[in-house]
C-alpha positions in Angstrom: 91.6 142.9 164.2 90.8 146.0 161.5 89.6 145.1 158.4 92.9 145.1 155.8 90.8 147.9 153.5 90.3 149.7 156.3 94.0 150.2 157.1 94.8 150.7 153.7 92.5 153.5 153.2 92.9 155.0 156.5 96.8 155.1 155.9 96.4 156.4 152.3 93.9 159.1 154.1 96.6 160.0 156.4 99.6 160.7 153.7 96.8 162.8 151.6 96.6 165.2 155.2 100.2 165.1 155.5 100.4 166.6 151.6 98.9 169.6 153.4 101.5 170.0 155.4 104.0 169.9 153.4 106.2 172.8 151.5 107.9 172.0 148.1 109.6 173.0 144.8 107.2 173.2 142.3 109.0 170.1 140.6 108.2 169.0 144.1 104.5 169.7 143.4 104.3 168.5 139.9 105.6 165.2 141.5 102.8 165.0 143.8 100.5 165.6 141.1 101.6 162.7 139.1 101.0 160.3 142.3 97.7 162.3 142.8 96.7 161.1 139.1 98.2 157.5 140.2 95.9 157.4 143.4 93.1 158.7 141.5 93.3 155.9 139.0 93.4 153.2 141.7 90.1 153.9 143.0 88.5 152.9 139.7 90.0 149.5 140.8 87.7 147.0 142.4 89.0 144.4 145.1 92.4 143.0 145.7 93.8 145.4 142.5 92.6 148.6 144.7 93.8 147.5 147.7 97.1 146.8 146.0 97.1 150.1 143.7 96.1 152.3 147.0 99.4 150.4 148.7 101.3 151.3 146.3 100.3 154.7 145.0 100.2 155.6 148.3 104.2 154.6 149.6 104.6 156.6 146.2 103.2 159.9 147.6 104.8 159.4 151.0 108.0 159.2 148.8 106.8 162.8 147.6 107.4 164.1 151.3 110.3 166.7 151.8 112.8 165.2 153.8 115.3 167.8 155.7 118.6 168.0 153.6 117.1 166.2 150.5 115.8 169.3 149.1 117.5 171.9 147.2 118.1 174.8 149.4 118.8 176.9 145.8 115.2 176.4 144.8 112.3 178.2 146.7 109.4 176.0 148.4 105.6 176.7 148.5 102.6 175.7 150.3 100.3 173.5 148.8 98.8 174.9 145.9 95.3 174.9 145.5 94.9 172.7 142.8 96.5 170.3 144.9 94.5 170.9 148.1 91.2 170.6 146.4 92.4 167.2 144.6 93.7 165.9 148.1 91.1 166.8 149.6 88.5 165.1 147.1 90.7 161.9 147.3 90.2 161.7 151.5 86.6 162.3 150.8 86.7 159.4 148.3 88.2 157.2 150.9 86.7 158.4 153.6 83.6 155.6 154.6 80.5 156.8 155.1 79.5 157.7 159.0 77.3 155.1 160.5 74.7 155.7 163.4 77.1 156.1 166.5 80.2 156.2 164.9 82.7 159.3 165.4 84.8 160.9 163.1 87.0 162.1 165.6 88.6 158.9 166.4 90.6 158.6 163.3 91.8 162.1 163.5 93.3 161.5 166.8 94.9 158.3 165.3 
């Protein structure tokens, strides 16, 4: 069975690389910077409250995600600005665990 931190951090991992992916307005954008700040904050948690605060910080960026026909096809879209790249990508690191002797990164990317 996998740890419970473990899948909370590896699923919080995976909705930071889908913010990559994704193309919004830049309310869209200032949206995922507030969640960014929200996830950011949780990891000064310890314990049960991270765990928790990840969970829900988290389901709050997924929330973020543009959905076809939810957004405004008025407004223009970007790519991921690079603010927001480097802050995602300092946030995976952050959750990322270290590599032990025999272990491969691969396997979680494939996941």
């Amino acid at each position: 069975m996998t740890d419970q931190p473990d899948q909370v951090r590896s699923h919080a991992r995976k909705v930071l690389r889908d913010v990559l992916r994704w193309r919004l307005t830049a309310d869209g954008w200032t949206e995922v910077s507030a969640a960014l700040d929200n996830l950011e904050a949780s990891l000064g948690l310890a314990g049960p409250d991270q765990l928790a605060a990840l969970t829900v910080t988290s389901a709050a960026l997924e929330l973020s995600a543009p959905y076809l026909g939810l957004t405004p096809i008025d407004k223009p879209t970007a790519d991921v600005p690079d603010t927001v790249r480097e802050r995602v990508n300092v946030l995976i690191h952050a959750l990322t665990p270290p590599l032990g002797p025999g272990t491969d990164e691969t396997s979680e990317a494939a996941g």
